[in-house]
C-alpha positions as CSV (number, residue, x, y, z in Angstrom):
1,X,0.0,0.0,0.0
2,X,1.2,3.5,-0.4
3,X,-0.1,6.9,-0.1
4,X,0.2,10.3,-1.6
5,X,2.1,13.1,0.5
6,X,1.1,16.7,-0.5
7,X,3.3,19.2,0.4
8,X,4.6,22.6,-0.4
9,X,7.8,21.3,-2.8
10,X,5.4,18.8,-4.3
11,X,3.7,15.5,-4.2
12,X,5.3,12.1,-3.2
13,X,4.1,8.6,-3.1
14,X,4.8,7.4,-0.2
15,X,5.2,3.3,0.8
16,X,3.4,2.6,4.1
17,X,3.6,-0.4,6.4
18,X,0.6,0.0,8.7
19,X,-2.8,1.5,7.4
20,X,-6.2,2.5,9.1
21,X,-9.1,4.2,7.3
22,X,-12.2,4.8,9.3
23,X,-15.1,6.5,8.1
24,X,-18.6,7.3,8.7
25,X,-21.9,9.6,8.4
26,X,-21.6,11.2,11.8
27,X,-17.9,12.0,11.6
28,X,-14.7,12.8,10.4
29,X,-13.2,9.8,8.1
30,X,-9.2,9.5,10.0
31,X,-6.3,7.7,8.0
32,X,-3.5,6.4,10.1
33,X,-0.5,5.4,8.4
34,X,3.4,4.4,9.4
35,X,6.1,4.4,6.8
36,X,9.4,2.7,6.7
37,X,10.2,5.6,4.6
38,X,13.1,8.1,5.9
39,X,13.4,10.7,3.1
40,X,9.6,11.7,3.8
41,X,8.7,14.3,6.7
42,X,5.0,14.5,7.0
43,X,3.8,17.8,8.5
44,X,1.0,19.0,10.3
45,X,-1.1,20.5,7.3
46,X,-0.2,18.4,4.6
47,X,-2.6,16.8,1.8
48,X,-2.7,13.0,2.1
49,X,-4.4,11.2,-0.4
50,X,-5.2,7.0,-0.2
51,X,-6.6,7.1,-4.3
52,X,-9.9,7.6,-4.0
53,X,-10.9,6.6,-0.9
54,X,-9.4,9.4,1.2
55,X,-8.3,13.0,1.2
56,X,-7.5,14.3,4.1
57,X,-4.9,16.7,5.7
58,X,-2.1,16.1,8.2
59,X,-3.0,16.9,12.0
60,X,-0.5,14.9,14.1
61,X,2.7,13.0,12.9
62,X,5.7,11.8,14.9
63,X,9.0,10.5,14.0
64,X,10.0,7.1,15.7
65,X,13.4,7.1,15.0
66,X,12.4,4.0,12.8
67,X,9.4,5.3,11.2
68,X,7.5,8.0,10.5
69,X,3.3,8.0,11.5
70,X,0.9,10.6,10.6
71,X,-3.1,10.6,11.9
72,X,-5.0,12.7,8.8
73,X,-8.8,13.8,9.0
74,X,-10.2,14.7,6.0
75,X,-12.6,17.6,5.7
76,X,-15.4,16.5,7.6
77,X,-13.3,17.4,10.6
78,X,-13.8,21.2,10.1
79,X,-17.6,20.6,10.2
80,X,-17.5,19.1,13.8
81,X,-16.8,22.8,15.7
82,X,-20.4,23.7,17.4
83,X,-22.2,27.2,16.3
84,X,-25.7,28.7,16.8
85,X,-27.6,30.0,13.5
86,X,-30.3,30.4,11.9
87,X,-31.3,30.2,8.7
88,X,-34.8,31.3,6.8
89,X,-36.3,30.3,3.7
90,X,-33.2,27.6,2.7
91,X,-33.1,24.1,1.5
92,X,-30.5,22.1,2.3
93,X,-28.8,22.2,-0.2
94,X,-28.3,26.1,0.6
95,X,-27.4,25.4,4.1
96,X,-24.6,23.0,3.1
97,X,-23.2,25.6,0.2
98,X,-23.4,28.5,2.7
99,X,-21.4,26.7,5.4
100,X,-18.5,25.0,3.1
101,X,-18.0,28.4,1.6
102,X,-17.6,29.7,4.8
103,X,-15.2,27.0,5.9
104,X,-13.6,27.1,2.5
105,X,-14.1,23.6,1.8
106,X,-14.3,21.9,-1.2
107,X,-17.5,21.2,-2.6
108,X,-18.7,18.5,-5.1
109,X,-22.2,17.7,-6.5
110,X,-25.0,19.4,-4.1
111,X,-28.2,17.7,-5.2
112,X,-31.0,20.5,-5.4
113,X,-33.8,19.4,-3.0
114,X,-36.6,22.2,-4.0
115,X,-37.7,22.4,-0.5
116,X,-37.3,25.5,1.6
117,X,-37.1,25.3,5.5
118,X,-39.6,28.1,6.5
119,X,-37.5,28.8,9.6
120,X,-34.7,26.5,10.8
121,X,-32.9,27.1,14.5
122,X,-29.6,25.5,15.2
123,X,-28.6,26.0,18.7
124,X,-25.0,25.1,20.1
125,X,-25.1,22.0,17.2
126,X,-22.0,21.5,14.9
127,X,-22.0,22.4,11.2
128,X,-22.6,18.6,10.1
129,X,-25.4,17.9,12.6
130,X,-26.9,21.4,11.4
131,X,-26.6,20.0,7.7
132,X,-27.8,16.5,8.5
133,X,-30.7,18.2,10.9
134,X,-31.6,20.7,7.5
135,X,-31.8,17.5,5.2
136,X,-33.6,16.0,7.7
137,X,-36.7,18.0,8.7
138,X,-37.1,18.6,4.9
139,X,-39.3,15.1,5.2
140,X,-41.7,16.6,7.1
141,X,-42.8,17.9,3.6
142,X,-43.7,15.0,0.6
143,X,-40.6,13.9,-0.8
144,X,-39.5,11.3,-2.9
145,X,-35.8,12.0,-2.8
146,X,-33.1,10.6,-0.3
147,X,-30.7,12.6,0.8
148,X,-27.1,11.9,2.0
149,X,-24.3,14.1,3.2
150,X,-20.5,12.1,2.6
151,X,-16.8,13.2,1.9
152,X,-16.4,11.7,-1.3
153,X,-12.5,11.8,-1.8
154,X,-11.8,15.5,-2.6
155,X,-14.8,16.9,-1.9
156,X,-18.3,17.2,0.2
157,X,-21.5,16.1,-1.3
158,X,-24.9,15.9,-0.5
């Protein structure tokens, strides 16, 4: 296995010995990964990328002496911090767009519902669960779409 290392002189491939991906809906995916590899320094803030599965940026790494390890979120993580709002008149899809431009996140495809929240109140709740709330209390209205929010390599989707 290997994985890609992002950083400011370039991109390297890096071979690793010990890989952990975990994802899922209600939070940041996290890679772990140790590498044999000397030349490599991986630095809090660097891209790391595990093909398509995961992208995801450096937030802890240490140096064994025999190894090197870095822990990687990917950028789910940023929508975890807690925030009170408001919002009036927006679907979900809005919500979502709103918030990753905020964050400067990248964004991928964000499915149109064509339902408006009249009023929606998001007290002391982090951005995902005020995203996954929006998507959620469209149903109260007729729908016949699904909606899902997920990191999908290099970007958020819903």
């Amino acid at each position: 296995m290997e994985v890609t290392l992002v950083q400011q002189n370039g991109a390297v491939t890096v071979p690793v010995s010990f890989l952990r991906l975990q994802t899922g809906l209600s939070a940041a995916g996290i890679l772990e990964w140790e590498s044999p590899c000397r030349e490599v320094s991986p630095q809090n803030g660097d891209m790391v990328r595990l093909g398509d599965a995961f992208q995801g940026y450096v937030f802890r790494s240490e140096d064994t002496g025999r190894s090197k390890r870095a822990v990687c979120y990917d950028q789910v993580k940023y929508l975890l911090y807690r925030d009170t709002r408001e919002f009036t008149g927006k679907t979900a899809a809005e919500i979502l767009r709103e918030i990753i431009r905020e964050r400067e996140l990248a964004a991928g495809e964000i499915a149109e519902t064509g339902v408006a929240l009249p009023s929606y109140l998001c007290e002391n709740r982090t951005l995902l669960a005020m995203v996954q709330g929006g998507a959620h209390d469209m149903y109260a209205f007729p729908l016949t779409v699904i909606s899902t929010l997920y990191n999908k390599g290099l970007d958020v989707r819903l």
